[in-house]
Structure formats: C-alpha cells, structure tokens
FIKOLZA-1660 file (N, C-alpha, C; in steps of 0.1 Angstrom, whole numbers, plus 5000, padded with zeros to 4 digits):
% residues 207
   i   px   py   pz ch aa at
   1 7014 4745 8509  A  X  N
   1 7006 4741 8498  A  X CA
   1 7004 4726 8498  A  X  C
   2 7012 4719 8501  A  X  N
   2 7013 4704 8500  A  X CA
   2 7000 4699 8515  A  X  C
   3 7003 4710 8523  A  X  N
   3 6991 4708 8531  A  X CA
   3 6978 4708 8534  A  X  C
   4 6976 4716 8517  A  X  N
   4 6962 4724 8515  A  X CA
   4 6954 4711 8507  A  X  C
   5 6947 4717 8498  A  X  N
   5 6933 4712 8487  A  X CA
   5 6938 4710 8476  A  X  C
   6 6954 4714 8471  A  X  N
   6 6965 4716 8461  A  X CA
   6 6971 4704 8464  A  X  C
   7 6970 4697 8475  A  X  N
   7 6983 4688 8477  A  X CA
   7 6981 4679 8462  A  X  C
   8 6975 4676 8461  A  X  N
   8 6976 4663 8449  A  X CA
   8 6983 4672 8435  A  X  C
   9 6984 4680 8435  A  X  N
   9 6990 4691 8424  A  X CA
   9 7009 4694 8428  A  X  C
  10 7013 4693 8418  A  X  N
  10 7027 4691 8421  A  X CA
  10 7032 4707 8421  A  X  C
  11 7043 4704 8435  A  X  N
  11 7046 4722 8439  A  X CA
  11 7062 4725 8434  A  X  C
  12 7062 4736 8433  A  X  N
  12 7076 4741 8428  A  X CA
  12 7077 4752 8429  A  X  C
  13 7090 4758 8438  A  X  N
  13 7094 4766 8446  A  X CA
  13 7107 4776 8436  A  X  C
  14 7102 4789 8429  A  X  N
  14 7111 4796 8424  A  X CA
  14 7112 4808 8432  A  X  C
  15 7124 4812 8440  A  X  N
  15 7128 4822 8447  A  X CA
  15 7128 4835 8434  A  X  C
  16 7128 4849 8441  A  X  N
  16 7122 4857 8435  A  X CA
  16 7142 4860 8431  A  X  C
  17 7140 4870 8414  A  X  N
  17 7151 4876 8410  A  X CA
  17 7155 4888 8412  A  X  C
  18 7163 4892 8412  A  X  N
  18 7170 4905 8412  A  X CA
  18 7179 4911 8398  A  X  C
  19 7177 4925 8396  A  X  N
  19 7180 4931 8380  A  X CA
  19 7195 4929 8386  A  X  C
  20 7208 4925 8383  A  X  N
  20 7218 4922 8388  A  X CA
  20 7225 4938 8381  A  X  C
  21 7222 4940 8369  A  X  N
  21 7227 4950 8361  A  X CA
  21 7223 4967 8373  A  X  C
  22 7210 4962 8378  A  X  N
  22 7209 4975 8386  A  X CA
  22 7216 4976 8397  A  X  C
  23 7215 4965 8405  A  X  N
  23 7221 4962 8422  A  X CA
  23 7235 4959 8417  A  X  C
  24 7244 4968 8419  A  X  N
  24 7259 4963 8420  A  X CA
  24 7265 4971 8429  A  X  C
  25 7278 4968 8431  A  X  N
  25 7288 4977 8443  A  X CA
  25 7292 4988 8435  A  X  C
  26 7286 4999 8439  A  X  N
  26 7290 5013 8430  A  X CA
  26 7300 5026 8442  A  X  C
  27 7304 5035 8437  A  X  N
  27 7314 5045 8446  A  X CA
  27 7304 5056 8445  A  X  C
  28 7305 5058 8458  A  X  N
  28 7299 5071 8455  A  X CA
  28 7303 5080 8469  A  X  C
  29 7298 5095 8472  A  X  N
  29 7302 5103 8487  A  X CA
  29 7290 5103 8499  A  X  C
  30 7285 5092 8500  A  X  N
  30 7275 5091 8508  A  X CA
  30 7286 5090 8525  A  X  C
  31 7298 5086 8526  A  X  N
  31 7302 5085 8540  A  X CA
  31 7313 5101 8540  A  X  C
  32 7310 5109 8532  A  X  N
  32 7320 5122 8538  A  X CA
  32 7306 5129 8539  A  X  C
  33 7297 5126 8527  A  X  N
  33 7282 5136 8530  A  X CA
  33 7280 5137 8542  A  X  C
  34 7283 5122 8552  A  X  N
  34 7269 5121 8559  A  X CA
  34 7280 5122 8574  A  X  C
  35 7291 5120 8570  A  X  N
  35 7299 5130 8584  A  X CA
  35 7306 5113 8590  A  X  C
  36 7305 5099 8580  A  X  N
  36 7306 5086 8588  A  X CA
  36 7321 5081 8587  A  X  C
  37 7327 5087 8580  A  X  N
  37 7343 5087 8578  A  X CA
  37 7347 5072 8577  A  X  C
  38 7360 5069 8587  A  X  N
  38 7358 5054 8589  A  X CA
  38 7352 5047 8597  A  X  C
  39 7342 5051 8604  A  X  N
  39 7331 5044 8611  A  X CA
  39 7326 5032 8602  A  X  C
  40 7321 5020 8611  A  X  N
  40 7311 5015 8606  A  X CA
  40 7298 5013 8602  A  X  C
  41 7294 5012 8589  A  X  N
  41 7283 5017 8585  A  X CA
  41 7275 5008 8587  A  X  C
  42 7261 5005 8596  A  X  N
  42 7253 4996 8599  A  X CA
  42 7233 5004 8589  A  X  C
  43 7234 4992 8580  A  X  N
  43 7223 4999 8571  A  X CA
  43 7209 4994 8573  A  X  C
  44 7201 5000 8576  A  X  N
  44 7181 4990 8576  A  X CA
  44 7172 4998 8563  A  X  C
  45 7168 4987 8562  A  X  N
  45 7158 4997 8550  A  X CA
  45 7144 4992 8553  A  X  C
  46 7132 5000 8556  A  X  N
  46 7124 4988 8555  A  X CA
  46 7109 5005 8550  A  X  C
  47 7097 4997 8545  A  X  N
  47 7089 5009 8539  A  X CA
  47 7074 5000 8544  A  X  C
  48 7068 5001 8552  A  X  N
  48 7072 5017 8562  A  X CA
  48 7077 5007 8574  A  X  C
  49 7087 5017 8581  A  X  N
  49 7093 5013 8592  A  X CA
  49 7080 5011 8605  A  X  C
  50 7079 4999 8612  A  X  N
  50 7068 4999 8619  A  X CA
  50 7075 4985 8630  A  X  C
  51 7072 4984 8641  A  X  N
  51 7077 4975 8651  A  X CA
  51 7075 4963 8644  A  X  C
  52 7071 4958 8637  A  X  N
  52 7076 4943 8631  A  X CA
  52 7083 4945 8622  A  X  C
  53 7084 4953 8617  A  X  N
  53 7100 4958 8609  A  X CA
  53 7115 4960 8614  A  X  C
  54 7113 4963 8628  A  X  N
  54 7123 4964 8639  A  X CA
  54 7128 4979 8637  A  X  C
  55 7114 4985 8637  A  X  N
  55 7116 5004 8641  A  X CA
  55 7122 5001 8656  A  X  C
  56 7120 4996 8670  A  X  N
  56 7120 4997 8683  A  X CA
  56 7132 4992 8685  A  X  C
  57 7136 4980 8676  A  X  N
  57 7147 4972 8681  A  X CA
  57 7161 4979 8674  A  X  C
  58 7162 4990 8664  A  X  N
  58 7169 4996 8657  A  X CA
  58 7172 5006 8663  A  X  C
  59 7163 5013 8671  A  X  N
  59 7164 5026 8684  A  X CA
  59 7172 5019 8694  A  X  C
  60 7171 5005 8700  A  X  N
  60 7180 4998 8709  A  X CA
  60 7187 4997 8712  A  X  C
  61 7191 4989 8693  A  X  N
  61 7206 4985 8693  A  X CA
  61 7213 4995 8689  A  X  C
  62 7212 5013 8686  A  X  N
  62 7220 5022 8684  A  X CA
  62 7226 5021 8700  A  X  C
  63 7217 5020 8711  A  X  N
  63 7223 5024 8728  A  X CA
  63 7234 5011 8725  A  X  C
  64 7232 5001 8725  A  X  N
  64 7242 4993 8719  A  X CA
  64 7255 4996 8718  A  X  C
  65 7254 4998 8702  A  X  N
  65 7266 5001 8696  A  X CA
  65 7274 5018 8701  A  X  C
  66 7291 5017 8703  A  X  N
  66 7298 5030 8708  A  X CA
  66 7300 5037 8694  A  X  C
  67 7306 5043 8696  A  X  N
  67 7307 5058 8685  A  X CA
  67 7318 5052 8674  A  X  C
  68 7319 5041 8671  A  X  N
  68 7328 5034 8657  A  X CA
  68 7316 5032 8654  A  X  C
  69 7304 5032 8653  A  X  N
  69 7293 5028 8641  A  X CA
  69 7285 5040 8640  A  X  C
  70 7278 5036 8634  A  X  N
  70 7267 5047 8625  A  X CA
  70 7259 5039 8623  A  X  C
  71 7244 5042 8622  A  X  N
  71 7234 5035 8614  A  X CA
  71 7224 5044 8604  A  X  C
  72 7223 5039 8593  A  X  N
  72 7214 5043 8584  A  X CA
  72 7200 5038 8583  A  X  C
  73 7184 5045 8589  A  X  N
  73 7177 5039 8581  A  X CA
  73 7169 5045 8574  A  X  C
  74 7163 5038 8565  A  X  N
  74 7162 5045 8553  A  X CA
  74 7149 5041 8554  A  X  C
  75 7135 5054 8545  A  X  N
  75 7125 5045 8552  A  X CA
  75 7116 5050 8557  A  X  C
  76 7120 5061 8566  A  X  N
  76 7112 5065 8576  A  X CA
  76 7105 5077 8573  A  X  C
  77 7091 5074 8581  A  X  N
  77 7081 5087 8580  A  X CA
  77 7085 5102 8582  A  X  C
  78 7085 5114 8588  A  X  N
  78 7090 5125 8593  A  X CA
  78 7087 5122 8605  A  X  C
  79 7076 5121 8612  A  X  N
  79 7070 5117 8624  A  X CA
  79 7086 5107 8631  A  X  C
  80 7089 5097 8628  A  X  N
  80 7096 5093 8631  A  X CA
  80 7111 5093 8632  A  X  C
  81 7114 5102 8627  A  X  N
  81 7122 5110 8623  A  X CA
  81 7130 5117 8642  A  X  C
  82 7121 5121 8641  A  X  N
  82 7126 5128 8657  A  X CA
  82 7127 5120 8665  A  X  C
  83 7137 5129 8671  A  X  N
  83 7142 5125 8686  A  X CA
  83 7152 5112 8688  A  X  C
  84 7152 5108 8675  A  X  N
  84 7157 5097 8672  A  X CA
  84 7173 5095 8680  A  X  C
  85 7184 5085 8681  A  X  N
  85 7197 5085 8687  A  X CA
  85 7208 5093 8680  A  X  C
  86 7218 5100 8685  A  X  N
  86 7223 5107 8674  A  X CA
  86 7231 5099 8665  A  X  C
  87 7237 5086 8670  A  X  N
  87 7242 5080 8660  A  X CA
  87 7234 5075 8651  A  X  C
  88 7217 5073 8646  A  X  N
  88 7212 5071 8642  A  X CA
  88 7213 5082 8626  A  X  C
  89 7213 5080 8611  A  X  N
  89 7208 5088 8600  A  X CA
  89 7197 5083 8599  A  X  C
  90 7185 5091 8598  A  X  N
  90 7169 5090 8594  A  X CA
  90 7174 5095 8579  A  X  C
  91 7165 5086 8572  A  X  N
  91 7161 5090 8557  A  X CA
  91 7148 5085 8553  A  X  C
  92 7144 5096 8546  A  X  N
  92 7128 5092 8543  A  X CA
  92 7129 5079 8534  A  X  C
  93 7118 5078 8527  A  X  N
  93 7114 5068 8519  A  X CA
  93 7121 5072 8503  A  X  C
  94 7127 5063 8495  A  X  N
  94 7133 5067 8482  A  X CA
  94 7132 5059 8469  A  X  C
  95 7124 5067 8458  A  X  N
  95 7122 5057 8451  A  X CA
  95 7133 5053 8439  A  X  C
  96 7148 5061 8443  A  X  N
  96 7153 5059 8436  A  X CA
  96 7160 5046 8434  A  X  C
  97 7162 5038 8430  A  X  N
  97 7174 5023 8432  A  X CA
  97 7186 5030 8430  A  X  C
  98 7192 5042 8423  A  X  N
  98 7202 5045 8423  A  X CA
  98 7212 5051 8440  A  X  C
  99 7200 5057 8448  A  X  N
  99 7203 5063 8456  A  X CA
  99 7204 5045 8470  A  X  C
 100 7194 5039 8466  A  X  N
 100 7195 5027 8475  A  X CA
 100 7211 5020 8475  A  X  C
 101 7211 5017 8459  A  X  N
 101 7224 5011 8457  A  X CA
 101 7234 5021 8467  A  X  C
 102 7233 5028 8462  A  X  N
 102 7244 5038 8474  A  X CA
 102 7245 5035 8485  A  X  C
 103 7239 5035 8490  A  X  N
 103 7237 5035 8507  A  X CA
 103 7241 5018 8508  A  X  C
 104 7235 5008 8502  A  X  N
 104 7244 4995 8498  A  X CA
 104 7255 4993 8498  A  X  C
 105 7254 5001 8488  A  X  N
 105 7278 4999 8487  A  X CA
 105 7286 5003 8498  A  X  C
 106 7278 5015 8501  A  X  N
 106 7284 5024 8514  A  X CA
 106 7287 5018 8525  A  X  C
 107 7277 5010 8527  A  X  N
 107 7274 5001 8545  A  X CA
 107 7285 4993 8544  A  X  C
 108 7290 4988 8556  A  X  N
 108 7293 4977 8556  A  X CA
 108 7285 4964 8561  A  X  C
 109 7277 4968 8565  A  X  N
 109 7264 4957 8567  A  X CA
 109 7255 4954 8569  A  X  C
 110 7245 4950 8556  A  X  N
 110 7228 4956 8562  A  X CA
 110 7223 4947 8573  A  X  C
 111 7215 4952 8575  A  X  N
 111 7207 4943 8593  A  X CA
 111 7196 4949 8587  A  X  C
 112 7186 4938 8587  A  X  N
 112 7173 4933 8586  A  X CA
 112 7165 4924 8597  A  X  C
 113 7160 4934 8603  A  X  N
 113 7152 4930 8625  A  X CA
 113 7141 4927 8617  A  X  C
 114 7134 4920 8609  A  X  N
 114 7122 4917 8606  A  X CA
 114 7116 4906 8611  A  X  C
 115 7102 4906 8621  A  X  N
 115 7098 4896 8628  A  X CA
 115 7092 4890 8617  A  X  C
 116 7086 4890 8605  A  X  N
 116 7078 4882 8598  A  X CA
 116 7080 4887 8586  A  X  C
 117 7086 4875 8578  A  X  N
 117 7083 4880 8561  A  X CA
 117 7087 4864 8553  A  X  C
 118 7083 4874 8542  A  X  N
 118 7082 4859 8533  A  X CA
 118 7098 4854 8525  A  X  C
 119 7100 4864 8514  A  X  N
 119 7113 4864 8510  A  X CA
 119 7118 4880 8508  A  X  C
 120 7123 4889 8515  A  X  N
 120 7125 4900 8511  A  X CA
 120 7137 4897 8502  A  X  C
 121 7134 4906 8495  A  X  N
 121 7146 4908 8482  A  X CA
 121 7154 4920 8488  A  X  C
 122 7151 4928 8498  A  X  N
 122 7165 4937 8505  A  X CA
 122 7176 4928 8503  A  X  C
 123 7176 4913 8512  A  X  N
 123 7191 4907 8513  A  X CA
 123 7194 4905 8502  A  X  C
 124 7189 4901 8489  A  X  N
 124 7195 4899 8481  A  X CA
 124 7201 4911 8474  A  X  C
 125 7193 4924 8471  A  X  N
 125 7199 4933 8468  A  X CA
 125 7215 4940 8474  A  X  C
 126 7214 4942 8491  A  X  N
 126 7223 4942 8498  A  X CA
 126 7238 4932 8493  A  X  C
 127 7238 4917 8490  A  X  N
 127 7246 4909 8484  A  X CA
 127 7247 4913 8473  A  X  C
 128 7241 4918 8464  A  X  N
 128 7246 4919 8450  A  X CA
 128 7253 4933 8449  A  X  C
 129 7254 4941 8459  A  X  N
 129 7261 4952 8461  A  X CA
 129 7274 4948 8470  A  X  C
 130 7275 4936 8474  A  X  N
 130 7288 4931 8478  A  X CA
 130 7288 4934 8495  A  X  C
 131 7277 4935 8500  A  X  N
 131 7274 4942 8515  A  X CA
 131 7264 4927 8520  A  X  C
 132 7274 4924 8535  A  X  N
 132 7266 4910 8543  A  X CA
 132 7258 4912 8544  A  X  C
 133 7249 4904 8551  A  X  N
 133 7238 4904 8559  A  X CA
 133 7232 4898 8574  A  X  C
 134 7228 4905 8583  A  X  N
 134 7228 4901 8592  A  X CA
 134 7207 4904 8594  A  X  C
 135 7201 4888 8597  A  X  N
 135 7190 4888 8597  A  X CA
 135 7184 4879 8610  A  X  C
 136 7170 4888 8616  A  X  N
 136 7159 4876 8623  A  X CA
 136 7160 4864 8617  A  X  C
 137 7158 4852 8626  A  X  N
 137 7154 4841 8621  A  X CA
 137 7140 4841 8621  A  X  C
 138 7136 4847 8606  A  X  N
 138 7120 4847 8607  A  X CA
 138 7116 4847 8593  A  X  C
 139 7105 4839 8594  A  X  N
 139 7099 4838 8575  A  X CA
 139 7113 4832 8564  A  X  C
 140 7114 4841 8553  A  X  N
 140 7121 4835 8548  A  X CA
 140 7131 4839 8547  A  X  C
 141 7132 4850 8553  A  X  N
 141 7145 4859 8554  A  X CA
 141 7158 4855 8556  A  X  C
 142 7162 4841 8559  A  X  N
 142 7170 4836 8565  A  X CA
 142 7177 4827 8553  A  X  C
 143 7166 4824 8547  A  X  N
 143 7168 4817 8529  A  X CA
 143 7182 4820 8522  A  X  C
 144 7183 4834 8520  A  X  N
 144 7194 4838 8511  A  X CA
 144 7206 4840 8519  A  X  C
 145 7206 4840 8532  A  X  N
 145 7217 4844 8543  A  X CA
 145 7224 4830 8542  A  X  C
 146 7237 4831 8540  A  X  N
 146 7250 4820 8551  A  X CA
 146 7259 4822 8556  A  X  C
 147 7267 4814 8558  A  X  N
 147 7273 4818 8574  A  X CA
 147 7286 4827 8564  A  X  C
 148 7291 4822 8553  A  X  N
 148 7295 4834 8545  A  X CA
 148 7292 4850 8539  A  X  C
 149 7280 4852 8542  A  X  N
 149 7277 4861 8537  A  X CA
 149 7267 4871 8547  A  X  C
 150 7269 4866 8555  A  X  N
 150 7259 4874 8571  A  X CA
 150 7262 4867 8580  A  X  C
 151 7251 4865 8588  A  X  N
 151 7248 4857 8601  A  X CA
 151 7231 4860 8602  A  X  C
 152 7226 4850 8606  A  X  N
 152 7216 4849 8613  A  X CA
 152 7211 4849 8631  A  X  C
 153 7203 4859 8635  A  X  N
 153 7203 4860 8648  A  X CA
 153 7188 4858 8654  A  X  C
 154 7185 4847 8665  A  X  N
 154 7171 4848 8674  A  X CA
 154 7163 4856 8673  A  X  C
 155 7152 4859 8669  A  X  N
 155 7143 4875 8672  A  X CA
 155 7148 4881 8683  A  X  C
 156 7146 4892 8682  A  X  N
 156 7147 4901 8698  A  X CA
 156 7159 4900 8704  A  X  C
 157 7172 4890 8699  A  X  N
 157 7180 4888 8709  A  X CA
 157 7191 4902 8702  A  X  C
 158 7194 4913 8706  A  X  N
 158 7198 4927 8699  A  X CA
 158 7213 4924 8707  A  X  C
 159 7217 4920 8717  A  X  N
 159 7231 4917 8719  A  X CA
 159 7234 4907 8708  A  X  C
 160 7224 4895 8705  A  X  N
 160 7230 4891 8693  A  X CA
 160 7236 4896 8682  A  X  C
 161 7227 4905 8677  A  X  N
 161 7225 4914 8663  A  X CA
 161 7242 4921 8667  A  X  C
 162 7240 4926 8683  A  X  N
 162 7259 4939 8682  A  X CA
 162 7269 4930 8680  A  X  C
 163 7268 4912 8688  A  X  N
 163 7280 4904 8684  A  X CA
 163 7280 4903 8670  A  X  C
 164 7269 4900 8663  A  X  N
 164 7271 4894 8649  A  X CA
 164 7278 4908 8642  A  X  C
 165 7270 4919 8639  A  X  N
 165 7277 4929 8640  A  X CA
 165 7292 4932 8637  A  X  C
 166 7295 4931 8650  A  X  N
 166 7311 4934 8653  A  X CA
 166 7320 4917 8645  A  X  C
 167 7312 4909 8647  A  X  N
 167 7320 4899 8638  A  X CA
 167 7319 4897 8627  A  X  C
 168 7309 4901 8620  A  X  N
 168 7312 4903 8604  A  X CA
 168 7314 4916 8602  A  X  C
 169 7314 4926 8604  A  X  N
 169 7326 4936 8598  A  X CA
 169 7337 4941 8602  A  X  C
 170 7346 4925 8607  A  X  N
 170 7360 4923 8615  A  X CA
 170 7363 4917 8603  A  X  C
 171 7353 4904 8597  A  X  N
 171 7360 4899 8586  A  X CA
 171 7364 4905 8575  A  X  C
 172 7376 4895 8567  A  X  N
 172 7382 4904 8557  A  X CA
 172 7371 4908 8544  A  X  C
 173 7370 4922 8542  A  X  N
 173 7361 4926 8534  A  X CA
 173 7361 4925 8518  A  X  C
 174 7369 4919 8517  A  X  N
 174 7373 4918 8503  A  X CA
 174 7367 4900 8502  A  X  C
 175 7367 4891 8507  A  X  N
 175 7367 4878 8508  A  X CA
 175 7347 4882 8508  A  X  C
 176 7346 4886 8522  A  X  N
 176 7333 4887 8523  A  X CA
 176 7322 4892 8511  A  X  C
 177 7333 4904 8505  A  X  N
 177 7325 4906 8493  A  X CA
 177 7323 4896 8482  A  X  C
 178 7330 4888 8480  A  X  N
 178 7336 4880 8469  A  X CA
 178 7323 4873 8469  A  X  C
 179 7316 4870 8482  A  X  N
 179 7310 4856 8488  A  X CA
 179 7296 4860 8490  A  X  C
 180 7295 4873 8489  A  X  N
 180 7283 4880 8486  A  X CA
 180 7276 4883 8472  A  X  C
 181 7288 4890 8462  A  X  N
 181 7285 4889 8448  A  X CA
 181 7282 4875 8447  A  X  C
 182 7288 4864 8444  A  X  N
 182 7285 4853 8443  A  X CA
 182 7272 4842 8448  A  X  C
 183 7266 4850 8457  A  X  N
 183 7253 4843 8465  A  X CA
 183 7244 4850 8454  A  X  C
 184 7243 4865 8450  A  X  N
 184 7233 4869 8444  A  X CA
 184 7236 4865 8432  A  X  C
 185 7241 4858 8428  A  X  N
 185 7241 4855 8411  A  X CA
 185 7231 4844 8411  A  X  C
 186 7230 4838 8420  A  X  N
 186 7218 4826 8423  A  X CA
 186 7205 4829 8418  A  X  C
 187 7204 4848 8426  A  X  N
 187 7195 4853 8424  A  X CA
 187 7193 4863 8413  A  X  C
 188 7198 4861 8403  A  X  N
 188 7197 4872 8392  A  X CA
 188 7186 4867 8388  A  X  C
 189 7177 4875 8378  A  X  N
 189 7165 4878 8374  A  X CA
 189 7162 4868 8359  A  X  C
 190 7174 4871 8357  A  X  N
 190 7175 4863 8346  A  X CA
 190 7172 4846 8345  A  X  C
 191 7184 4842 8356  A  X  N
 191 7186 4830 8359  A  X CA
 191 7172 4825 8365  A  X  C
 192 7165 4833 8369  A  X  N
 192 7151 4830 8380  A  X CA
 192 7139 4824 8369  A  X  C
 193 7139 4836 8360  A  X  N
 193 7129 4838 8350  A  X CA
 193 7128 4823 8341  A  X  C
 194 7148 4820 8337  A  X  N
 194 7147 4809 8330  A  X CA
 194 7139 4793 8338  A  X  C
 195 7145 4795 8351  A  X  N
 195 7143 4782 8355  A  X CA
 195 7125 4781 8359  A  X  C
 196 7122 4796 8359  A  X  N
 196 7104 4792 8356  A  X CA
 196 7099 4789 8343  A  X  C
 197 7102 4791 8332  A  X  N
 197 7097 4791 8322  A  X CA
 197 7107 4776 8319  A  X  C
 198 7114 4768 8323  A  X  N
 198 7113 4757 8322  A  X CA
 198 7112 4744 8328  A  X  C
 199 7107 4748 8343  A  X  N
 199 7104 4738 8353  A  X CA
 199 7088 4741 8350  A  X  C
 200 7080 4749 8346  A  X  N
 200 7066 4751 8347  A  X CA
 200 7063 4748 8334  A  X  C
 201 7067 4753 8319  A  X  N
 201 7063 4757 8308  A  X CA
 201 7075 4746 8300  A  X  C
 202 7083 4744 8305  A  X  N
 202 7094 4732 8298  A  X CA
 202 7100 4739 8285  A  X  C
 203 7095 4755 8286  A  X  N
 203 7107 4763 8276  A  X CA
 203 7121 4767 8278  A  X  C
 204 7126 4767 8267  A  X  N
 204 7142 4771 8271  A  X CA
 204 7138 4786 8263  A  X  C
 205 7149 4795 8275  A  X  N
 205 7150 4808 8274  A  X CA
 205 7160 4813 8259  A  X  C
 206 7156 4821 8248  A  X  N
 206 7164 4821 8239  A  X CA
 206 7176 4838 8242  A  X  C
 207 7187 4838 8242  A  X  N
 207 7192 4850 8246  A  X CA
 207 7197 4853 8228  A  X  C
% end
C-alpha cells in the first residue's frame, strides 16, 4: 500500500482474530478411531487441496516419513481420495469446527506446504489448540510461526519439512504447548477487534 496511490494515506496492519473460546485443546477418540495409537500424528488441512496447497508435496513427504507417523488431511475431494499412501487418512471437507478442533488437539503437529497465502488463520487455530506448526516460507504464513512454536521450512525443500518434523515432536510437549496457547492469545478475536476499533476509530472496547 505504501507503494500504491494510498501512499500519502497512513497504513495500519491488524492481523486477523481467532474465537479463542472455540479453538481450544479438547480430548477426544480420534487416535484409537483412526487406528494411530502412539504414532505421530502429522495434520494438513487445506479446502480445496490443490498443488499450491501442497496436495503433491504431502503424497511425498508420506514416502518420507517410516511407520511412527501418520498423516491426516483433511480437505479432500473423493477423486482424490484414492490411491492415496497408506499411511496417509483422507478426510473430506468439514464444516464442523468441533470436528477440526479435534483433529487439532489430536496431532501432534500441523504442517502447512502452502506456496502462496496471505495470513491463513489454520496456524493460528492449530496454536490455540496447543498443536506447533511447521510452515512454507511463503506469504504470510510464516507471521504467526516461531522458533517456539513450529519451524519454518524453504518451499519444496520436503527433507526439510521430515527434519523439522522429527524435531519438534521430539520436543517436550508440554512446554511446546504452553508456547503455543500463549502465541494465540495475540491472536484472539477479541483482542484483534479492540486494537481496530482503536487504532482506526480511537474507540475503547466496553466489556
């Protein structure tokens, strides 16, 4: 913007919120359902899954990873569905948040292969369910990630993605979580909403 026909107009950057009350770390039987015991749970969510989403690079890195992981993605058409790796779970598309949250809590760590985006709110959601993140360095995706709470990996480099992988869900999980709730509080909806309605409109939020 400051590049544009706007430059002379003063800019201000509010990152998007998240319902904190919905996204939380909840229990549920998604790892006996789904046969993943104590495997590692590696989670993608993306709607619709398409090669700049990292449908291709997700088929990859299952050849990748040995029989301690699992990957969930969630997401997918029927069409794509087949033939898929068997350590791979296909799941369609879901409009429930309760069922998302689950599969959240469940993982131990979402991975987001996204070649281009602006700010997905996945990572944030993923963090506020107490689950890392491991993302492309692409768009803005990389915004809400730190070296506490995921890792960040090259596009396309998928050995990267298995090291980062295998080294954040080595670390202690309890700490990791700690460092993940705490990144998404940044991002609660609440907190978002106030600092727009008083850096733009100079109102204070009445609770």
């Amino acid at each position: 913007v400051s590049k544009s026909f706007l430059k002379e107009y003063p800019v201000l950057t509010v990152p998007t919120g998240i319902n904190l009350s919905r996204f939380r770390p909840v229990t549920s039987l998604i790892r006996t359902e789904y046969g993943i015991g104590a495997r590692k749970l590696v989670l993608g969510i993306a709607n619709p899954w398409r090669e700049r989403k990292g449908y291709k690079d997700f088929i990859e890195l299952a050849g990748l990873l040995d029989d301690n992981y699992r990957i969930a993605m969630v997401g997918l058409r029927k069409n794509q569905m087949q033939g898929l790796p068997e350590n791979i779970i296909p799941l369609e598309k879901t409009d429930s948040i309760e069922d998302i949250v689950k599969w959240y809590s469940a993982a131990d760590v979402y991975v987001n292969l996204t070649y281009e985006d602006t700010f997905p709110t996945t990572n944030i959601e993923s963090m506020a369910c107490g689950t890392p993140v491991i993302t492309y360095r692409a768009g803005g995706s990389t915004e809400s990630v730190s070296g506490k709470t995921g890792a960040v990996v090259e596009k396309n480099d998928l050995s990267g993605v298995k090291r980062a992988i295998e080294e954040v869900t080595e670390r202690n999980p309890q700490r990791v979580r700690e460092f993940c709730l705490s990144r998404a509080k940044d991002y609660s909806a609440a907190k978002r909403y106030e600092e727009y309605m008083t850096k733009v409109y100079g109102l204070k939020r009445k609770y």
